[in-house]
C-alpha positions as CSV (number, residue, x, y, z in Angstrom):
1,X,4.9,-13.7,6.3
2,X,2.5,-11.3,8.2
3,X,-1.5,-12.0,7.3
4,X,-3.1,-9.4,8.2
5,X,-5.3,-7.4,6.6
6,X,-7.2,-4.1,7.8
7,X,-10.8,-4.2,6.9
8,X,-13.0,-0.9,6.9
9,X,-16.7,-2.0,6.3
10,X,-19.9,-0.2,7.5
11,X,-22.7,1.3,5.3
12,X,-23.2,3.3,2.0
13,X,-22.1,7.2,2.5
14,X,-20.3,6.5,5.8
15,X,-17.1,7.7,5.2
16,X,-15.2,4.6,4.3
17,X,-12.8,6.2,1.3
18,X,-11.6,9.0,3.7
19,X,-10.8,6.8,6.5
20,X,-9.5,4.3,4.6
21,X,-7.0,6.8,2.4
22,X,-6.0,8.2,5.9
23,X,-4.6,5.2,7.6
24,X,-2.9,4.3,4.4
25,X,-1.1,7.4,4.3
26,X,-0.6,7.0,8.0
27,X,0.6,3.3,7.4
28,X,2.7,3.9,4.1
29,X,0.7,1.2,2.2
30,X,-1.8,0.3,-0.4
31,X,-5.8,-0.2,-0.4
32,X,-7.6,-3.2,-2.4
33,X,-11.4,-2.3,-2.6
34,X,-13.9,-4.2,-1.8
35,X,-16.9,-2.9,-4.3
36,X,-18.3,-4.7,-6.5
37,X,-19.1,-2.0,-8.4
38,X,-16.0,-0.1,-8.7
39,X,-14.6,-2.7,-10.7
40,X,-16.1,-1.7,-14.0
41,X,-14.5,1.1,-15.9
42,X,-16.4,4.2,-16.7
43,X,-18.8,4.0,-13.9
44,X,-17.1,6.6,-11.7
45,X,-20.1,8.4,-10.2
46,X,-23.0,6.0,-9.7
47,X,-20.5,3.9,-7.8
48,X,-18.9,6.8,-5.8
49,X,-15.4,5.6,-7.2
50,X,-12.7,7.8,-5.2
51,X,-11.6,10.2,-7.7
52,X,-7.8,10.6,-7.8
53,X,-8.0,13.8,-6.1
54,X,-9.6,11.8,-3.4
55,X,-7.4,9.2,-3.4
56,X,-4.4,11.1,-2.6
57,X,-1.4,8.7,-4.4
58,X,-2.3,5.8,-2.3
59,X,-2.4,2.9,-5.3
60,X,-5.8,1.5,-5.0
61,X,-6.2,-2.4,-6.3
62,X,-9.2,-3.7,-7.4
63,X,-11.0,-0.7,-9.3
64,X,-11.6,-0.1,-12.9
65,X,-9.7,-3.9,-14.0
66,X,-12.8,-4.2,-16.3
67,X,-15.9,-2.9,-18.7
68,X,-19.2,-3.0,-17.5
69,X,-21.4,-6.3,-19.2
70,X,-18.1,-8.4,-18.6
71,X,-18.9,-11.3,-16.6
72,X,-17.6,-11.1,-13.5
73,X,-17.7,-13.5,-10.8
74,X,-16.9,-13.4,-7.1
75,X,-14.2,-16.6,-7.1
76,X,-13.1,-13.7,-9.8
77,X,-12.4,-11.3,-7.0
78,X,-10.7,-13.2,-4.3
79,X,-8.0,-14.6,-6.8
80,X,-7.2,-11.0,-8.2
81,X,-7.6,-9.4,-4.2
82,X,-5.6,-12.4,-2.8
83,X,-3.0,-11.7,-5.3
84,X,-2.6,-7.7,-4.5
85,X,-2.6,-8.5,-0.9
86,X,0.3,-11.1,-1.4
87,X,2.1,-8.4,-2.9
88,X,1.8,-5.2,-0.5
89,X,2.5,-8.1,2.7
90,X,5.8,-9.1,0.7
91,X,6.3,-5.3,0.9
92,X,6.4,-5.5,4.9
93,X,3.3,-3.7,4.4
94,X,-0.7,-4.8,5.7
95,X,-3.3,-4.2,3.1
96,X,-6.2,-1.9,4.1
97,X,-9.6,-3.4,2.3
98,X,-12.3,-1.1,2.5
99,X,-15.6,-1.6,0.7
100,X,-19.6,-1.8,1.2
101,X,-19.6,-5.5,-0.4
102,X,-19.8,-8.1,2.5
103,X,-19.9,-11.1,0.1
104,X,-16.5,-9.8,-1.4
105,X,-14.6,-9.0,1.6
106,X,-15.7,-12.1,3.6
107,X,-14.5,-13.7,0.8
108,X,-11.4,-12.7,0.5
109,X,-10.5,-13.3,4.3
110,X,-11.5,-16.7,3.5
111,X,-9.9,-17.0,0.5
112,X,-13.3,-19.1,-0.3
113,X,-13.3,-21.5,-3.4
114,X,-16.4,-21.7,-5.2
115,X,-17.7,-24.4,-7.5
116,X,-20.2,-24.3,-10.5
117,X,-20.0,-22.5,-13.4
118,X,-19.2,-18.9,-12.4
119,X,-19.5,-17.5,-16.2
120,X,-22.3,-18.5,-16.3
121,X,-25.1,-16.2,-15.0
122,X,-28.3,-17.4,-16.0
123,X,-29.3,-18.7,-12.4
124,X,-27.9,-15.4,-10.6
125,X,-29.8,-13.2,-13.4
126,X,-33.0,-15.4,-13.2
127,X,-33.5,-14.8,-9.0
128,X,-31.9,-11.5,-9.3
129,X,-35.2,-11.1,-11.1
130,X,-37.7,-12.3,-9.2
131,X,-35.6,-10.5,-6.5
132,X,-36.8,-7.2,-8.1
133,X,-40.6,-8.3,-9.0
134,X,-41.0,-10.7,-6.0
135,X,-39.1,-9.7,-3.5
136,X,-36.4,-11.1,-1.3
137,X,-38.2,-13.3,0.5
138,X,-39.9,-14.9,-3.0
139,X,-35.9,-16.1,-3.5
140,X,-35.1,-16.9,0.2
141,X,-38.5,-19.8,0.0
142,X,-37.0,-21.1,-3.3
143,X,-33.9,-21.4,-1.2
144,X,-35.7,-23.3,1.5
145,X,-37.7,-25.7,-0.9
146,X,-34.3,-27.2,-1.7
147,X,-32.0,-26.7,1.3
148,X,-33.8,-26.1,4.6
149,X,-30.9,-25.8,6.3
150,X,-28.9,-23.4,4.1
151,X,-31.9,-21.0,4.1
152,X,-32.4,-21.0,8.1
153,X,-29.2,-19.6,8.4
154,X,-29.6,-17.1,6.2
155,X,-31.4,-13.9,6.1
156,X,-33.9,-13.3,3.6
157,X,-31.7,-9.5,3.1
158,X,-28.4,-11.6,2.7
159,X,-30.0,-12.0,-1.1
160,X,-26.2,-12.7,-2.4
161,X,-25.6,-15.3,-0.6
162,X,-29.2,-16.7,-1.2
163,X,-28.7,-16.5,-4.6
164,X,-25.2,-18.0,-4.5
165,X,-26.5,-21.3,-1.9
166,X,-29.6,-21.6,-5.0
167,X,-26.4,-21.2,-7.9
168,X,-24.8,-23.7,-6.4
169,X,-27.3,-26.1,-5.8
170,X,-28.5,-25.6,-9.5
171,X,-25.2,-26.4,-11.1
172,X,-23.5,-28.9,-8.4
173,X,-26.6,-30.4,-6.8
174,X,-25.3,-29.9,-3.5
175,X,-26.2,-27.6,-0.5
176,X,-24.0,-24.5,0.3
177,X,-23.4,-26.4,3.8
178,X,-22.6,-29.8,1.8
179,X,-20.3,-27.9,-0.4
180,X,-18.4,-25.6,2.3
181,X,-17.4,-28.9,4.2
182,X,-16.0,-30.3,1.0
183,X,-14.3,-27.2,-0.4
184,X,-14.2,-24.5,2.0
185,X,-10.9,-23.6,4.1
186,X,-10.6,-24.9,7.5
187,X,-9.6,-21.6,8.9
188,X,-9.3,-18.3,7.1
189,X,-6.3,-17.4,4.9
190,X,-6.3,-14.1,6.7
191,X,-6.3,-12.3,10.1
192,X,-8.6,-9.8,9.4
193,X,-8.7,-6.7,11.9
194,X,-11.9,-5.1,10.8
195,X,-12.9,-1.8,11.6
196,X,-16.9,-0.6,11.5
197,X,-17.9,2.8,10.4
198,X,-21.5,4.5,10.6
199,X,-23.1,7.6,12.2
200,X,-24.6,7.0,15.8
201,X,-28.0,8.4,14.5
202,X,-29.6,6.6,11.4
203,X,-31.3,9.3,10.4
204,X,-28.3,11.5,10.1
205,X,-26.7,8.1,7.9
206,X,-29.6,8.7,5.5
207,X,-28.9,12.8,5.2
208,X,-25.9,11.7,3.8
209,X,-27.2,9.2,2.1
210,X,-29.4,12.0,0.0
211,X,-27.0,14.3,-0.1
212,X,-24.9,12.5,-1.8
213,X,-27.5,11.4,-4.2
214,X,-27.6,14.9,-4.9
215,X,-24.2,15.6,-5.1
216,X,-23.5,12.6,-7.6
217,X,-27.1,14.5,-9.9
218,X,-24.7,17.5,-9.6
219,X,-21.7,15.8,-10.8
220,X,-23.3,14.6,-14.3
221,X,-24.6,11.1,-13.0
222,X,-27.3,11.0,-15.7
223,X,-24.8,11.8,-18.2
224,X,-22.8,9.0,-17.1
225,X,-25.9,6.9,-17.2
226,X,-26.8,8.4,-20.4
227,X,-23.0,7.1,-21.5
228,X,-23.5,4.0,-20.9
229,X,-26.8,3.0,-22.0
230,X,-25.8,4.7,-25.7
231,X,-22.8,2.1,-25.8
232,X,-24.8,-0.7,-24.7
233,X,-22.7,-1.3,-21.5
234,X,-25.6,-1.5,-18.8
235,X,-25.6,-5.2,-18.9
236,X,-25.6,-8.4,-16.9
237,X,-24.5,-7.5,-13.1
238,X,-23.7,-3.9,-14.2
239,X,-27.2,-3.1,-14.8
240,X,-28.2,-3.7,-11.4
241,X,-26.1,-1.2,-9.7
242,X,-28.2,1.4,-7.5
243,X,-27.7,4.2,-8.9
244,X,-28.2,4.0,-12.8
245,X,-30.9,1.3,-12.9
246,X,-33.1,4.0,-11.5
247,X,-32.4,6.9,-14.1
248,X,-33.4,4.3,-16.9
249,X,-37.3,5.4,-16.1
250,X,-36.2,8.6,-16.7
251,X,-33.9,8.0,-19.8
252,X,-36.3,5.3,-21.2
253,X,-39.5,5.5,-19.8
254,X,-40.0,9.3,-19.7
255,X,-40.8,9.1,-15.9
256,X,-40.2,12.4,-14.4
257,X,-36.4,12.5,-13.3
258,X,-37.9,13.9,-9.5
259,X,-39.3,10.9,-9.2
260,X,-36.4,8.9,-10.9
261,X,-33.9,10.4,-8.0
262,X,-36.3,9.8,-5.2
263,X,-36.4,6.5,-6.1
264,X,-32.4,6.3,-6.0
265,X,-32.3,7.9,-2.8
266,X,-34.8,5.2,-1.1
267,X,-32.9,2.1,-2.9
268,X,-29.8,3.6,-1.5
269,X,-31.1,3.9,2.1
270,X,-32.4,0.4,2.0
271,X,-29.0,-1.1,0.8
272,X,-27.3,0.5,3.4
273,X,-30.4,-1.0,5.9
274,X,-29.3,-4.3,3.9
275,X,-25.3,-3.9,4.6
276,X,-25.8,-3.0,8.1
277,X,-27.7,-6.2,8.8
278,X,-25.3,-8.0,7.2
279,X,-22.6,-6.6,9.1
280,X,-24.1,-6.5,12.7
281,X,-24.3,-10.2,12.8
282,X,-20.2,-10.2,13.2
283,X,-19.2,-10.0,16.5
284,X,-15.5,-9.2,15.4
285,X,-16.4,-5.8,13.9
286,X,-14.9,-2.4,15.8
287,X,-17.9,0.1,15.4
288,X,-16.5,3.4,15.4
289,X,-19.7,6.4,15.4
290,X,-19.6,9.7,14.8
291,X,-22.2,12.0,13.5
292,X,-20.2,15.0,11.8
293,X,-17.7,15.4,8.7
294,X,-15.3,17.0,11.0
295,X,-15.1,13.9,13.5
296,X,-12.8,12.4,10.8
297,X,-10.1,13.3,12.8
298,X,-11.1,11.5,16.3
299,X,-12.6,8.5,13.9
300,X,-8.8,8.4,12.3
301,X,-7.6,8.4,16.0
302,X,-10.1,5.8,17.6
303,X,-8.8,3.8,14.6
304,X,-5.2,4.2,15.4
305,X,-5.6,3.5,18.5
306,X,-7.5,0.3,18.2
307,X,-5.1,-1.2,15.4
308,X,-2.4,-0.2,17.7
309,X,-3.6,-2.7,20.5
310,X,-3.4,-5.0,17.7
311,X,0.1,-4.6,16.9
312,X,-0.2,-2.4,14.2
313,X,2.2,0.6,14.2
């Protein structure tokens, strides 16, 4: 059976959803997300969830499976995501996985198997932490106290995978290398033909980056927030999604929302600095650049094109 998959990474606000719903109407097949965000019901906005509208019949896997405070973990993801994409390949169909979380979609190509306790946050939460007061680099020398090696090939910015090489050193007592060679594949379960989408200009990525902060204001985002906080549901990984953990000043604090927003528009430009150096550092990427709405239509065909020297029709 065919194992490829067609991934469509790049930053925050880049355009992923509308490519990604356009080659799957192109391709007659089905979409498994890659956001570890979208997975929790009831946070629509915040997350920039495709809306129905937006996702245009094409069955998207992987969004809304479960509340917000559940505990979710990422050897969570790749079992239900390896699933859906055994399905649509029985189908004669390849599986387009689009998504801003590197973690998760590297993961699912892997099909990685993780050890320790994944239910069991209290590591994850307790860096997460000194992430916020600290910074990343406060986590990254923790990392390098205990496995030298793990953290020199990590970026400080690559603060999931940080955290998850100090998780599993906490609960196995091995390093993340020590581990991989036990547990880890020998070669991915998938052949992943990814696809890289940003504008050429950074500055024109972080326009869209605030306008979209505005947009999602518009939309009701603070009600949404406002939602969830009332029924207790901005918990555990939940609560640190950009996006809502910033209107709690507002909500909670009685910070003036200006400042609240302005706030969420700089987290969001330095996440989406944080995915693209994540993502630069993989050599198999296709960057595709564009700097206008409209160019969807040559971004679609530069797409095409490129998946069709790949064998994709």
């Amino acid at each position: 059976m065919d194992n490829r998959l067609i991934c469509i990474c790049g930053p925050t606000a880049s355009g992923k959803t509308a490519l990604s719903v356009a080659l799957a109407q192109q391709l007659n097949t089905e979409i498994i997300s890659a956001d570890s965000m979208q997975i929790y019901r009831g946070m629509d906005i915040g997350t920039a969830k495709p809306s129905p509208a937006e996702r245009k019949g094409i069955p998207h896997h992987l969004i809304d499976i479960c509340d917000p405070g559940t505990s979710f973990s990422v050897a969570r993801y790749v079992e239900l995501a390896d699933q859906a994409a055994q399905r649509i390949l029985s189908q004669g169909k390849i599986p387009v996985v689009v998504g801003g979380t590197g973690l998760y979609m590297d993961s699912l190509i892997e099909c990685s198997t993780f050890s320790g306790d994944e239910t069991d946050l209290t590591v994850r939460e307790k860096y997460q932490r000194m992430a916020e007061e600290q910074g990343n680099k406060a986590v990254h020398a923790c990392l390098a106290k205990v496995d030298p090696e793990g953290a020199q090939s990590l970026h400080p910015n690559n603060l999931k995978r940080v955290i998850r090489a100090l998780e599993v050193y906490e609960q196995t007592g091995m390093t993340i290398a020590d581990f991989n060679r036990r547990h880890k594949r020998p070669e991915p379960k998938y052949q992943a033909i990814k696809l890289g989408l940003c504008p050429s200009d950074r500055e024109i990525l972080y326009d869209r980056i605030n306008s979209r902060v505005d947009q999602m204001i518009t939309d009701g985002l603070l009600d949404e927030t406002r939602r969830l906080l009332a029924l207790g549901l901005l918990s555990g990984t939940a609560a640190q999604a950009i996006g809502y953990k910033e209107l709690l000043g507002y909500l909670q604090e009685g910070e003036p929302l200006e400042a609240c927003i302005e706030l969420l528009k700089r987290r969001s430009r330095n996440y989406a600095k944080r995915q693209l150096t994540w993502l630069k550092r993989d050599d198999n990427i296709h960057w595709i650049y564009y700097n206008r709405g409209e160019d969807l239509f040559h971004v679609l065909q530069e797409s095409t094109e490129y998946l069709q020297k790949h064998g994709v029709q």
